[in-house]
N, CA, C and O atoms as a GROMACS GRO file, in nm:
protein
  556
    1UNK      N    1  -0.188   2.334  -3.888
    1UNK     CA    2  -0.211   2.318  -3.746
    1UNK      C    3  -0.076   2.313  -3.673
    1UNK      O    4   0.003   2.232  -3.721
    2UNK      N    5  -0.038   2.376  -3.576
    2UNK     CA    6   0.058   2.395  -3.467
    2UNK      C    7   0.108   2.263  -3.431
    2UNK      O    8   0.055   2.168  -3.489
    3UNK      N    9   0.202   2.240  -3.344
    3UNK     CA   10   0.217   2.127  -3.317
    3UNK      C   11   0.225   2.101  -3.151
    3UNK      O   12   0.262   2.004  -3.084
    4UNK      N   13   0.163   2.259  -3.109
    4UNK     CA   14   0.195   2.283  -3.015
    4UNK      C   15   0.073   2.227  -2.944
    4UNK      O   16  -0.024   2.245  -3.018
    5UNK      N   17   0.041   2.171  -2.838
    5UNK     CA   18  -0.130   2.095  -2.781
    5UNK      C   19  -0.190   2.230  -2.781
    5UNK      O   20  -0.149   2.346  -2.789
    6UNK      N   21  -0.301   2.170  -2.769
    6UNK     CA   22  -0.423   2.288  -2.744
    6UNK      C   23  -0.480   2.334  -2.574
    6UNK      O   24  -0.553   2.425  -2.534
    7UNK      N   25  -0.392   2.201  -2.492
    7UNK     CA   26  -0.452   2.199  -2.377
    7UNK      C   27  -0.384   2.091  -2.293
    7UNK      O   28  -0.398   1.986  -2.357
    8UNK      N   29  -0.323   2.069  -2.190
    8UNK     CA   30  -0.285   1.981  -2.079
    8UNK      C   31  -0.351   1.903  -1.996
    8UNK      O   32  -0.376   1.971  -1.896
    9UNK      N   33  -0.392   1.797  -1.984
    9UNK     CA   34  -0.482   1.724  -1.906
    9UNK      C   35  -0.439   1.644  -1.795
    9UNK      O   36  -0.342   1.571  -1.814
   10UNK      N   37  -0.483   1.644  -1.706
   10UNK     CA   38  -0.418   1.538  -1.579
   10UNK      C   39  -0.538   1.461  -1.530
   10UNK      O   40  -0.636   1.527  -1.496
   11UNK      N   41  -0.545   1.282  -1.522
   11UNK     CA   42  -0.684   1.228  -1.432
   11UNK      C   43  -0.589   1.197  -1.347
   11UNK      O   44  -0.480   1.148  -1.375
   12UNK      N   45  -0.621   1.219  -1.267
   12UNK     CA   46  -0.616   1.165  -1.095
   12UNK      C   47  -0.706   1.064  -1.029
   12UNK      O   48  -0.819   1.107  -1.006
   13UNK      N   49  -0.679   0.921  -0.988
   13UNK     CA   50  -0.760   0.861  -0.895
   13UNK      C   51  -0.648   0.802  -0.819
   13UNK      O   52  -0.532   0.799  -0.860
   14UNK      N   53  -0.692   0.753  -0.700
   14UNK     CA   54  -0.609   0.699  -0.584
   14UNK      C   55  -0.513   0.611  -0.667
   14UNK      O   56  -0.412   0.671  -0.703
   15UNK      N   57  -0.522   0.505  -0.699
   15UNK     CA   58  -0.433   0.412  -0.742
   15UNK      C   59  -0.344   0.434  -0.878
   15UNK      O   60  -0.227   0.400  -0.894
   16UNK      N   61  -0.450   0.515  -0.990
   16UNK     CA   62  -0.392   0.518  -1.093
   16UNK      C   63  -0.375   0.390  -1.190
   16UNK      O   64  -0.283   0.369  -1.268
   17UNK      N   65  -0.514   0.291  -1.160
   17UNK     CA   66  -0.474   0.162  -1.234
   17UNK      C   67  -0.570   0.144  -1.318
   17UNK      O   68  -0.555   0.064  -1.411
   18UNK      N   69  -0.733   0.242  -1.295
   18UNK     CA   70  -0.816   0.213  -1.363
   18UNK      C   71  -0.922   0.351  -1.387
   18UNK      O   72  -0.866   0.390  -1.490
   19UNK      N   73  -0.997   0.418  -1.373
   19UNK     CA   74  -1.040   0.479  -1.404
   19UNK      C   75  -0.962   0.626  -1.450
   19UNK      O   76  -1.028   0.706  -1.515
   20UNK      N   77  -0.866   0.647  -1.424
   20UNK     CA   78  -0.751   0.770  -1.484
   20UNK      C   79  -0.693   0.681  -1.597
   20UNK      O   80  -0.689   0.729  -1.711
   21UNK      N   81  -0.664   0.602  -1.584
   21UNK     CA   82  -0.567   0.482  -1.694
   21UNK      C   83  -0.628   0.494  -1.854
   21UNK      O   84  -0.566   0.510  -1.959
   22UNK      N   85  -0.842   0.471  -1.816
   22UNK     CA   86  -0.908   0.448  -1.918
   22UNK      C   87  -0.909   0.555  -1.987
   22UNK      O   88  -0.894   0.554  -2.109
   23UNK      N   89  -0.935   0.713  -1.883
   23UNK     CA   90  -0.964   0.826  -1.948
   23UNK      C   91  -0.822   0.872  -2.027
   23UNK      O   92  -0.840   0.978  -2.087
   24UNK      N   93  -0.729   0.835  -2.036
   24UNK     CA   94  -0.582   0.892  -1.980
   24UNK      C   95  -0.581   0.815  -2.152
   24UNK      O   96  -0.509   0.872  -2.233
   25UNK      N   97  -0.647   0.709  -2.195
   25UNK     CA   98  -0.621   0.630  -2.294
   25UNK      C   99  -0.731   0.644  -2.386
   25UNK      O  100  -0.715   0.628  -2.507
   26UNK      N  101  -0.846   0.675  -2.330
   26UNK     CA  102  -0.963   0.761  -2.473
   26UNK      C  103  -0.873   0.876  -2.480
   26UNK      O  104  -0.809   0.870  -2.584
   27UNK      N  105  -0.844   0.979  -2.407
   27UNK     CA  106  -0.844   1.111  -2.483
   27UNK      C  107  -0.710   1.063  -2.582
   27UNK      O  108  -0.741   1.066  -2.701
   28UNK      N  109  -0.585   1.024  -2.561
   28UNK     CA  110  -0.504   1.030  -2.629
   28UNK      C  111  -0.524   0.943  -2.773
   28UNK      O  112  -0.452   0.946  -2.873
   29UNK      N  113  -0.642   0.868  -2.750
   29UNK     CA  114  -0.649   0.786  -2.862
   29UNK      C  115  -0.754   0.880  -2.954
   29UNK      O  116  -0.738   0.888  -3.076
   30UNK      N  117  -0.882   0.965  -2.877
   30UNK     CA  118  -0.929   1.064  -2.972
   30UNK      C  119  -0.883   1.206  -3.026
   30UNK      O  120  -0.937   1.257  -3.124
   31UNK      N  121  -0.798   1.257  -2.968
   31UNK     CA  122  -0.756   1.404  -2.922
   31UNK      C  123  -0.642   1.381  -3.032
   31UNK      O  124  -0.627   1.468  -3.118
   32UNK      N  125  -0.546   1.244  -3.032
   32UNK     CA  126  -0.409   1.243  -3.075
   32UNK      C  127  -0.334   1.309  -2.966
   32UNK      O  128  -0.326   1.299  -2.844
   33UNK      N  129  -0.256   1.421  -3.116
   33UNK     CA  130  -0.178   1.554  -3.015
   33UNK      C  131  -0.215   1.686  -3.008
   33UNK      O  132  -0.156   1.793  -3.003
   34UNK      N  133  -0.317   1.651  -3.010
   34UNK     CA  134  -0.398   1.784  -3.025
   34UNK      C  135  -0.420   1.820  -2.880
   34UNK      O  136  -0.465   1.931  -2.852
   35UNK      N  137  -0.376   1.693  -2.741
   35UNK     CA  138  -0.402   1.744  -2.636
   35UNK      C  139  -0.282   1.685  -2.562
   35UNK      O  140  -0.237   1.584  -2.615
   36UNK      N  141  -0.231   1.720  -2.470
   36UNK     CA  142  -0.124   1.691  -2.405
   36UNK      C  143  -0.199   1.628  -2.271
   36UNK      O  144  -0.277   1.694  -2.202
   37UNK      N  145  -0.159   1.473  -2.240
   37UNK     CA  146  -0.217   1.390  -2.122
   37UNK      C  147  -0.146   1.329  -2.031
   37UNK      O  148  -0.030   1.288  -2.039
   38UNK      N  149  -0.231   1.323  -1.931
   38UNK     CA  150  -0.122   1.299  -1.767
   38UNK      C  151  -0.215   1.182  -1.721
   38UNK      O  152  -0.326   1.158  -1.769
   39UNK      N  153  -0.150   1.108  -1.615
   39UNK     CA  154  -0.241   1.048  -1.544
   39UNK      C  155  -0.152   0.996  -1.418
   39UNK      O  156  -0.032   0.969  -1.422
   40UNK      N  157  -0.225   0.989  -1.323
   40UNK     CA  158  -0.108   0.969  -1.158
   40UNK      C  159  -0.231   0.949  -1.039
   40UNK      O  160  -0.351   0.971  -1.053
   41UNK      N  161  -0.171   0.908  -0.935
   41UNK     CA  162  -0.262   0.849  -0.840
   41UNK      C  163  -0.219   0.899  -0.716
   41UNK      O  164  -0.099   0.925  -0.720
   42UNK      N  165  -0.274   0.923  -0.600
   42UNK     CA  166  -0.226   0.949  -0.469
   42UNK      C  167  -0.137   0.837  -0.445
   42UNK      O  168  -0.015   0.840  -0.426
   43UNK      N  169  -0.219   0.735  -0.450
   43UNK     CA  170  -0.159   0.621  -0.375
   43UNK      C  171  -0.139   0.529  -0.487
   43UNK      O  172  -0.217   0.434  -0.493
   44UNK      N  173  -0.023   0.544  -0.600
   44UNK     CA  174  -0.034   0.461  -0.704
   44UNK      C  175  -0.042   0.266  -0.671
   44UNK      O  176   0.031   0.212  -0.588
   45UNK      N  177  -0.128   0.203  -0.743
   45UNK     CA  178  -0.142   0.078  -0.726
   45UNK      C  179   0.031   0.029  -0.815
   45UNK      O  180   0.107   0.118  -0.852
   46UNK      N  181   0.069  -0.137  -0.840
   46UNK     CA  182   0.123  -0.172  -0.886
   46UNK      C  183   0.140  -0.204  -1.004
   46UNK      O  184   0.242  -0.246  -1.058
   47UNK      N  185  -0.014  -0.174  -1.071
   47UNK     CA  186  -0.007  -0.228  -1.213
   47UNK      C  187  -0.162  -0.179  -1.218
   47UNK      O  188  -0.241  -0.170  -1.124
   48UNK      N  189  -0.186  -0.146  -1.382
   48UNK     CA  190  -0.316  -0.118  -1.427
   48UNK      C  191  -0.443  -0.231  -1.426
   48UNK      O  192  -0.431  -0.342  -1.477
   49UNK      N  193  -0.519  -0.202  -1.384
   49UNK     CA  194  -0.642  -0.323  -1.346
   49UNK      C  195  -0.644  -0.397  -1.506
   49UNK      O  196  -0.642  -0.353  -1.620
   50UNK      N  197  -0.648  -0.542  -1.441
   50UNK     CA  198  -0.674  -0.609  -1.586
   50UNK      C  199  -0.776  -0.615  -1.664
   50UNK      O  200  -0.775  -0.624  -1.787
   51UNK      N  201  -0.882  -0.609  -1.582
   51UNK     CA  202  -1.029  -0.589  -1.661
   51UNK      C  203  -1.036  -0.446  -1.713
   51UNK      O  204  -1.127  -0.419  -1.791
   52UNK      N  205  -0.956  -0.358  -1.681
   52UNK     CA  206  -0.983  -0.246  -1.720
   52UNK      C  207  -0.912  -0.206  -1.896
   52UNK      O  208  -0.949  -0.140  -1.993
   53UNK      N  209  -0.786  -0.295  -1.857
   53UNK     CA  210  -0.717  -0.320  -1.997
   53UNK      C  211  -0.811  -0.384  -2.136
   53UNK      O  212  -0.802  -0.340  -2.251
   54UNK      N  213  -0.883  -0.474  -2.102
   54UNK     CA  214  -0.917  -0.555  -2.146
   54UNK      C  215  -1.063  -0.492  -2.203
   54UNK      O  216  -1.085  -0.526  -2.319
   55UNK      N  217  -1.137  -0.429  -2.159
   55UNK     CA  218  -1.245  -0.351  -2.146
   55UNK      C  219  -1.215  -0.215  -2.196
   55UNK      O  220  -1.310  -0.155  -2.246
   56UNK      N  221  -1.092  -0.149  -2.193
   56UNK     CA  222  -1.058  -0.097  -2.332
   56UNK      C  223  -1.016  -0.164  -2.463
   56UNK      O  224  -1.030  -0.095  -2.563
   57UNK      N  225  -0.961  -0.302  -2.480
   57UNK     CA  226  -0.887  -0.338  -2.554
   57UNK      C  227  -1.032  -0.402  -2.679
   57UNK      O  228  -1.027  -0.448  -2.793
   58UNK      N  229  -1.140  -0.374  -2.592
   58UNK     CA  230  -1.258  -0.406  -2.686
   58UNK      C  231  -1.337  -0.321  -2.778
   58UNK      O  232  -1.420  -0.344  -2.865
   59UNK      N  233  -1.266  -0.185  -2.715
   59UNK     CA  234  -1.314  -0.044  -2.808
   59UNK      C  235  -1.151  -0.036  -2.900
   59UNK      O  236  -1.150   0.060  -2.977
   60UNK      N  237  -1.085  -0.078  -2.901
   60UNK     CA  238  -0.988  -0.069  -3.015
   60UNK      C  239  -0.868   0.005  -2.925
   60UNK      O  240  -0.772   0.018  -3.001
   61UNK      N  241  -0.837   0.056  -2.800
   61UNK     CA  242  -0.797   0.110  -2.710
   61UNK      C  243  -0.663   0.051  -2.613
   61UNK      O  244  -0.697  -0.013  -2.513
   62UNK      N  245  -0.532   0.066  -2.632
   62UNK     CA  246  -0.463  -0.076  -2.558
   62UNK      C  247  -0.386   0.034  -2.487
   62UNK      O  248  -0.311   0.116  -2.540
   63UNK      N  249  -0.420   0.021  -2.351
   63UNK     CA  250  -0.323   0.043  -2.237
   63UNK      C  251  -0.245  -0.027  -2.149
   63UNK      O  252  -0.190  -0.008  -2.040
   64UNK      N  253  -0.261  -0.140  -2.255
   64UNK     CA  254  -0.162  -0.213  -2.169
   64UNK      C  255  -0.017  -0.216  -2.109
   64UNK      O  256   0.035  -0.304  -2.040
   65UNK      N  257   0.045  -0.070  -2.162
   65UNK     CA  258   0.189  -0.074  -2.209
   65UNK      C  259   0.211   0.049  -2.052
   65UNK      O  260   0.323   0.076  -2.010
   66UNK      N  261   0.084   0.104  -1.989
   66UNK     CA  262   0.103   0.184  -1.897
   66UNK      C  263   0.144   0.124  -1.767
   66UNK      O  264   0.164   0.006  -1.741
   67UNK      N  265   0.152   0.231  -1.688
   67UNK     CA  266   0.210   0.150  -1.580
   67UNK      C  267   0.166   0.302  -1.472
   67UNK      O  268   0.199   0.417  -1.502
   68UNK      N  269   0.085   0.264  -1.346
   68UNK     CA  270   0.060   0.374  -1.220
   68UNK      C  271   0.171   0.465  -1.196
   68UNK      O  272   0.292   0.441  -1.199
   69UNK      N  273   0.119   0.557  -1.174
   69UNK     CA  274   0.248   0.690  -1.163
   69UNK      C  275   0.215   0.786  -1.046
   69UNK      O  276   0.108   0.845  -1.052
   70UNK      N  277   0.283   0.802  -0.959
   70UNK     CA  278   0.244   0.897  -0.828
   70UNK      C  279   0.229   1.004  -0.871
   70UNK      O  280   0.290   1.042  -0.970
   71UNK      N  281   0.129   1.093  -0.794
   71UNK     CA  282   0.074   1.226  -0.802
   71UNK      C  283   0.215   1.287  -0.749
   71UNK      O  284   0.290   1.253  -0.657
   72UNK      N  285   0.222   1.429  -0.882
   72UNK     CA  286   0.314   1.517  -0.805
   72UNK      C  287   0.288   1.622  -0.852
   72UNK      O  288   0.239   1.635  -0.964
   73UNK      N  289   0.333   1.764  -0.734
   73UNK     CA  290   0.284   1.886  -0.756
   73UNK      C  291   0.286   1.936  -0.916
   73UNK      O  292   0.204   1.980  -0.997
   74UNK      N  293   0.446   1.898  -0.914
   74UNK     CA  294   0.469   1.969  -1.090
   74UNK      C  295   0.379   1.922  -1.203
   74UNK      O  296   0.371   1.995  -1.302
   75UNK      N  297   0.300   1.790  -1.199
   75UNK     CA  298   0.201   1.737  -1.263
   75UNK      C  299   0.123   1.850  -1.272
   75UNK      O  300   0.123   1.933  -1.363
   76UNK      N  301   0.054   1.850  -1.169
   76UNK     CA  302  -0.076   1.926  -1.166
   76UNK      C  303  -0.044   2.103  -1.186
   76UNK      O  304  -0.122   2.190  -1.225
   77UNK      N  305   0.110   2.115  -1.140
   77UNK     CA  306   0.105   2.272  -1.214
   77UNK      C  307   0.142   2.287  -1.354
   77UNK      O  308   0.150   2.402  -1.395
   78UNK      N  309   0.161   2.210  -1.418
   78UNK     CA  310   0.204   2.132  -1.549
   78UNK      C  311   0.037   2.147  -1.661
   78UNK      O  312   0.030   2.169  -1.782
   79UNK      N  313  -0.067   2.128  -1.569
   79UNK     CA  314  -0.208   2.084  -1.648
   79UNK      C  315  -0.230   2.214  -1.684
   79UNK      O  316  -0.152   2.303  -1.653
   80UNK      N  317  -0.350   2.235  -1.759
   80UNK     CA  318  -0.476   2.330  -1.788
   80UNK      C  319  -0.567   2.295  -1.673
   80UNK      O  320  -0.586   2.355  -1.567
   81UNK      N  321  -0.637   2.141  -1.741
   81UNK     CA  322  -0.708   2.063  -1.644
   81UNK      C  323  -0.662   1.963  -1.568
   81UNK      O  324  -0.582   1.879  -1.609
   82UNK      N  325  -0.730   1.966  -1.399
   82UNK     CA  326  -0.700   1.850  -1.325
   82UNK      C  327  -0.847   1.754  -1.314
   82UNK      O  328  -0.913   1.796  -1.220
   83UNK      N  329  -0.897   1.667  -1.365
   83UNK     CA  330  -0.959   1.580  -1.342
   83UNK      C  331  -0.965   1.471  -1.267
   83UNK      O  332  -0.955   1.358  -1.314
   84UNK      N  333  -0.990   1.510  -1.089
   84UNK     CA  334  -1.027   1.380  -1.021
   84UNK      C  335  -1.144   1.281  -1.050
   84UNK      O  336  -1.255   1.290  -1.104
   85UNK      N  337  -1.067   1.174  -0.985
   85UNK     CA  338  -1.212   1.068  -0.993
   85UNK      C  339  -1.192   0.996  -0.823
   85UNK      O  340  -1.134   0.890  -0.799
   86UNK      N  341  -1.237   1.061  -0.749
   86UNK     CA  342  -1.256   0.985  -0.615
   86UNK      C  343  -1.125   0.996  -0.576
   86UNK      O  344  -1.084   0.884  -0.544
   87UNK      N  345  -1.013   1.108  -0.560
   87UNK     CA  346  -0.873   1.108  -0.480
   87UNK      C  347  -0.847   1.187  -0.348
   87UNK      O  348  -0.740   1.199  -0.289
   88UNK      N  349  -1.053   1.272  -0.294
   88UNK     CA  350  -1.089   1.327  -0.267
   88UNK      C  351  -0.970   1.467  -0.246
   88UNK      O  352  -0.935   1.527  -0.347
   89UNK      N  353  -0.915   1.509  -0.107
   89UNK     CA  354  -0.831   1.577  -0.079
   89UNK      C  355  -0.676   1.550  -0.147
   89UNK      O  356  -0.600   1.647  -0.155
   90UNK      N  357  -0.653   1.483  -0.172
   90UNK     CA  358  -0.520   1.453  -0.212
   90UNK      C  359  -0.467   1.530  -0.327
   90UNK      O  360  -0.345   1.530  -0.343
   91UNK      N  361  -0.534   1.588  -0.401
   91UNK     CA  362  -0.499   1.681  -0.532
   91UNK      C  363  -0.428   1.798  -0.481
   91UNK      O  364  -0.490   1.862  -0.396
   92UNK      N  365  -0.343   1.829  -0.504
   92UNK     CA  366  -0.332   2.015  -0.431
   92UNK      C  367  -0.380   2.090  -0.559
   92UNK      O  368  -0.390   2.048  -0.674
   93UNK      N  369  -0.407   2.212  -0.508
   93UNK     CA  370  -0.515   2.340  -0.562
   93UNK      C  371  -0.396   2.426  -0.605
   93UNK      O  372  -0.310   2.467  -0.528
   94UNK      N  373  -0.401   2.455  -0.782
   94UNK     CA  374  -0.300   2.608  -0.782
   94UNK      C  375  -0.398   2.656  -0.837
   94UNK      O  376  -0.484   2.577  -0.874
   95UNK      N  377  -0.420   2.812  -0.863
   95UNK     CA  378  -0.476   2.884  -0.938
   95UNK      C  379  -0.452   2.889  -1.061
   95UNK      O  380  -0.354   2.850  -1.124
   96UNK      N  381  -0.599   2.969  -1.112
   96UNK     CA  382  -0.584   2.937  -1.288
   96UNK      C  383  -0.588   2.774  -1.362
   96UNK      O  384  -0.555   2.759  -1.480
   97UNK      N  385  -0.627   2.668  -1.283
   97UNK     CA  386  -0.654   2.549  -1.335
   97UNK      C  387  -0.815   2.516  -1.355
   97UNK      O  388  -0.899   2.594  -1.309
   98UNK      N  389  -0.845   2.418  -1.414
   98UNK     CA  390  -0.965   2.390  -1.452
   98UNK      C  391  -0.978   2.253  -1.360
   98UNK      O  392  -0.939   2.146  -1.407
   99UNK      N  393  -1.033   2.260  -1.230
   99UNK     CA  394  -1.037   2.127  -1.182
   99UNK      C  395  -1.208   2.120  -1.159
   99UNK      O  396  -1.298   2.192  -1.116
  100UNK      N  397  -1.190   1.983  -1.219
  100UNK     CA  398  -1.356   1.878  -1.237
  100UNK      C  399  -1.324   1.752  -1.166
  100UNK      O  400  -1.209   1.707  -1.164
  101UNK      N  401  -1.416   1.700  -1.111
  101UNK     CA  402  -1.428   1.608  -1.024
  101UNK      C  403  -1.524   1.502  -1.088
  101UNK      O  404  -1.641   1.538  -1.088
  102UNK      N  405  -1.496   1.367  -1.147
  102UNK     CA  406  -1.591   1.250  -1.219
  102UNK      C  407  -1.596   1.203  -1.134
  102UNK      O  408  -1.495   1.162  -1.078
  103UNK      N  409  -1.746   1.184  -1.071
  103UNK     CA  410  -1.790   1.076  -0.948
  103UNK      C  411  -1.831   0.969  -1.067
  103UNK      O  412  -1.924   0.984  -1.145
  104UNK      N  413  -1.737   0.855  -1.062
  104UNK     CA  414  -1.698   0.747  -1.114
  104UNK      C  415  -1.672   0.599  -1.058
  104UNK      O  416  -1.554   0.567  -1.046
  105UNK      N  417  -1.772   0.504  -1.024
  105UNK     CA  418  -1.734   0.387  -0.996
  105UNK      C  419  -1.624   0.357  -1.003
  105UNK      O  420  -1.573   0.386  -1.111
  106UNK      N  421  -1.532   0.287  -0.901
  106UNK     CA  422  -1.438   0.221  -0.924
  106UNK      C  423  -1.416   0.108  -0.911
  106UNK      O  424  -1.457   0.034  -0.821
  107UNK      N  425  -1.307   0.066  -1.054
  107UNK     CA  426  -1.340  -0.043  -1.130
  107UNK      C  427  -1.298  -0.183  -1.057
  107UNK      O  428  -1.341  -0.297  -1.077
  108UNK      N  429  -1.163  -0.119  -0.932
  108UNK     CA  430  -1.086  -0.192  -0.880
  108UNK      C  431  -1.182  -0.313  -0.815
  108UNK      O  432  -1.290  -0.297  -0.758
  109UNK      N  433  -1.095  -0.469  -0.846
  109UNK     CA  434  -1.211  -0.606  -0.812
  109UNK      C  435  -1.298  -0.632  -0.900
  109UNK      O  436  -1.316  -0.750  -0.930
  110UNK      N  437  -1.360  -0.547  -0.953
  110UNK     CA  438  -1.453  -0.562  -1.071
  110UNK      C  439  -1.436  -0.674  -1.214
  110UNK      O  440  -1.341  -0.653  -1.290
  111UNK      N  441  -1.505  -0.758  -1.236
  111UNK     CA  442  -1.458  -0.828  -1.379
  111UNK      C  443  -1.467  -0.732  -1.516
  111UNK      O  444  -1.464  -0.612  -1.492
  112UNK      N  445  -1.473  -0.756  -1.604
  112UNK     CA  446  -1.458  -0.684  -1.711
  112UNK      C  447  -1.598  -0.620  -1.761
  112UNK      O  448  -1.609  -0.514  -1.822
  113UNK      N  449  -1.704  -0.706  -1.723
  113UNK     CA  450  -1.838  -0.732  -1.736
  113UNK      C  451  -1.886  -0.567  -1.668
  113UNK      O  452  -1.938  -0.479  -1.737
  114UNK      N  453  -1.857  -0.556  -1.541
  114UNK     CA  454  -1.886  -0.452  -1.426
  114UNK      C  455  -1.833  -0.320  -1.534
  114UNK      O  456  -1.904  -0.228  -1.576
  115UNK      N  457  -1.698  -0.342  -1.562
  115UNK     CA  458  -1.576  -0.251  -1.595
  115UNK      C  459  -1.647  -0.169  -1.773
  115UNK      O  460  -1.609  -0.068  -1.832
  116UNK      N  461  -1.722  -0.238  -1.798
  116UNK     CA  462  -1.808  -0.163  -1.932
  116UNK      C  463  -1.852  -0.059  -1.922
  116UNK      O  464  -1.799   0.041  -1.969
  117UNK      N  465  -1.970  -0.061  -1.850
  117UNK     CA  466  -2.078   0.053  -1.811
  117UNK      C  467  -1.951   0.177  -1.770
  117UNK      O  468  -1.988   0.284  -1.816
  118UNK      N  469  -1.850   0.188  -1.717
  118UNK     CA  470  -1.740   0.288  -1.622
  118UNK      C  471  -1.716   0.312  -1.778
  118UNK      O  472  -1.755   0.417  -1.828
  119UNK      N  473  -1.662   0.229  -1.843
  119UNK     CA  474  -1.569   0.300  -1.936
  119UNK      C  475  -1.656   0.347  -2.007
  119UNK      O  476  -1.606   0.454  -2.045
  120UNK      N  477  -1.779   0.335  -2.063
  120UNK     CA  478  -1.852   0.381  -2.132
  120UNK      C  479  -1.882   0.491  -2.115
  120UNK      O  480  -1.890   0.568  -2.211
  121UNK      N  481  -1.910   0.533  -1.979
  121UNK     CA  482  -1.900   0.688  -1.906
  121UNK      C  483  -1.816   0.758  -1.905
  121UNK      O  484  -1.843   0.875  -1.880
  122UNK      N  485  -1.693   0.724  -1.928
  122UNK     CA  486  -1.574   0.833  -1.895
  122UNK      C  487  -1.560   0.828  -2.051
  122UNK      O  488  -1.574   0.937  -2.106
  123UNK      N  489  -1.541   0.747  -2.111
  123UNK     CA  490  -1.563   0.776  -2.312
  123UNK      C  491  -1.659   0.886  -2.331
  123UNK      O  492  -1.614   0.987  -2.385
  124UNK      N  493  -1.814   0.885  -2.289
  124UNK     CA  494  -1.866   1.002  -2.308
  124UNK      C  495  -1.832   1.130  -2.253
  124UNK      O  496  -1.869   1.236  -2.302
  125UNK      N  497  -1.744   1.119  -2.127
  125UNK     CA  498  -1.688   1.229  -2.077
  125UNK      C  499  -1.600   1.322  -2.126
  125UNK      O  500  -1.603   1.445  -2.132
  126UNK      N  501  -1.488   1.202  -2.176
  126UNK     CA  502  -1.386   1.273  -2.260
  126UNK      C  503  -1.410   1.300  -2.400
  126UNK      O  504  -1.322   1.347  -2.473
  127UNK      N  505  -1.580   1.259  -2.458
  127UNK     CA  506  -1.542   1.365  -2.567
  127UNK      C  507  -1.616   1.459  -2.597
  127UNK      O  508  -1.626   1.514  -2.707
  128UNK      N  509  -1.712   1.499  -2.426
  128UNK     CA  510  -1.709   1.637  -2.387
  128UNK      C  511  -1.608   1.698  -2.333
  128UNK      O  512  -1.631   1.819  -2.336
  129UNK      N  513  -1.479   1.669  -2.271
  129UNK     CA  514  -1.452   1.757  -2.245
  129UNK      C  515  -1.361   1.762  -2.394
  129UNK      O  516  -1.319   1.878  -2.401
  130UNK      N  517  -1.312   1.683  -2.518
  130UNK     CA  518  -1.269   1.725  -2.625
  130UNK      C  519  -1.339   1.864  -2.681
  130UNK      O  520  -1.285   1.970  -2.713
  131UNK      N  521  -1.477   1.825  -2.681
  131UNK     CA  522  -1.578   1.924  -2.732
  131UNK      C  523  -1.587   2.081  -2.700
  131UNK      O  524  -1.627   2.177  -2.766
  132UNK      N  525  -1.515   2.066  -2.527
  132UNK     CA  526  -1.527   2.222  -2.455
  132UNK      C  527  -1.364   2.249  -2.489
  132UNK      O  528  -1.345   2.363  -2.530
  133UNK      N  529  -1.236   2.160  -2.480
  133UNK     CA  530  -1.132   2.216  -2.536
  133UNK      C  531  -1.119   2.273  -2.661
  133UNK      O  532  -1.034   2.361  -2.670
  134UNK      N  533  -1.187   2.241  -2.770
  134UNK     CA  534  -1.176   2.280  -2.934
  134UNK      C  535  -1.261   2.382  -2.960
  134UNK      O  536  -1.236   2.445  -3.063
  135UNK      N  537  -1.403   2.434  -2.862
  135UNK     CA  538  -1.445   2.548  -2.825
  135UNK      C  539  -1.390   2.649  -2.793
  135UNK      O  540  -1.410   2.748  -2.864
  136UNK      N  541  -1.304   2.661  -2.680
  136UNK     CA  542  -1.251   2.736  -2.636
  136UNK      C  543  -1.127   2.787  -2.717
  136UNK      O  544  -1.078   2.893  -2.678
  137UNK      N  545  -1.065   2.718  -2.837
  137UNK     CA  546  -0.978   2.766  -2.929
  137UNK      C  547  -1.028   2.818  -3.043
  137UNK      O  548  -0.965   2.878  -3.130
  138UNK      N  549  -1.190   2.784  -3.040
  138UNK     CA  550  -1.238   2.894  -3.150
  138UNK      C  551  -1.268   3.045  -3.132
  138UNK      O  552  -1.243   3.145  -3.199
  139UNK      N  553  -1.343   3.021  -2.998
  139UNK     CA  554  -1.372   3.171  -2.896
  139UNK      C  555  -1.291   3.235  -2.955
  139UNK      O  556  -1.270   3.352  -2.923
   0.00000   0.00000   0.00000
């Protein structure tokens, strides 16, 4: 196997503290390096939501070591895929990208309790979209 990724990923949500953070931390924890991962916010928050840490840190998952990162063009011309979650307009559009949009609760305020059901959804998300990246390299 190459060592080269199979594919570039970027989540995007406003803050960048919790729902890009979680997805940003399944794929790299299922994918390995088999996928190359981004994650950035319009309006990056100061720090990753704590319930959100914590609510991964119960699936075996620790992001605690991340930290919010501002959206920038070269990011997103950098991806395959851009994956928003609620950053509505704020993404810019290049051609030839794969952009999907997760209408995704956000976790921000939420206790850890709330913060389950979200991550549980974007876990099943990302390992469809694992499923359509490792497809598309068999094609």
């Amino acid at each position: 196997m190459s060592s080269t990724p199979l594919a570039s990923v970027l989540f995007v949500c406003v803050h960048n503290a919790g729902r890009s953070q979680m997805a940003a931390g399944f794929l790299n924890h299922l994918a390995g390096d088999r996928v190359e991962v981004r994650s950035a916010g319009s309006i990056p928050g100061d720090q990753v939501n704590p319930a959100a840490v914590e609510a991964m840190k119960e699936v075996g998952v620790d992001i605690s070591d991340q930290k919010p990162k501002v959206l920038t063009t070269e990011a997103v011309q950098a991806s395959d895929y851009v994956i928003t979650m609620g950053c509505g307009d704020a993404c810019p559009i290049f051609p030839g990208k794969k952009y999907l949009d997760w209408a995704l609760e956000d976790p921000a305020g939420k206790g850890v309790e709330s913060v389950r059901p979200i991550r549980d959804e974007i876990k099943n998300r990302i390992e469809a979209l694992i499923a359509e990246i490792d497809a598309k390299q068999e094609a």
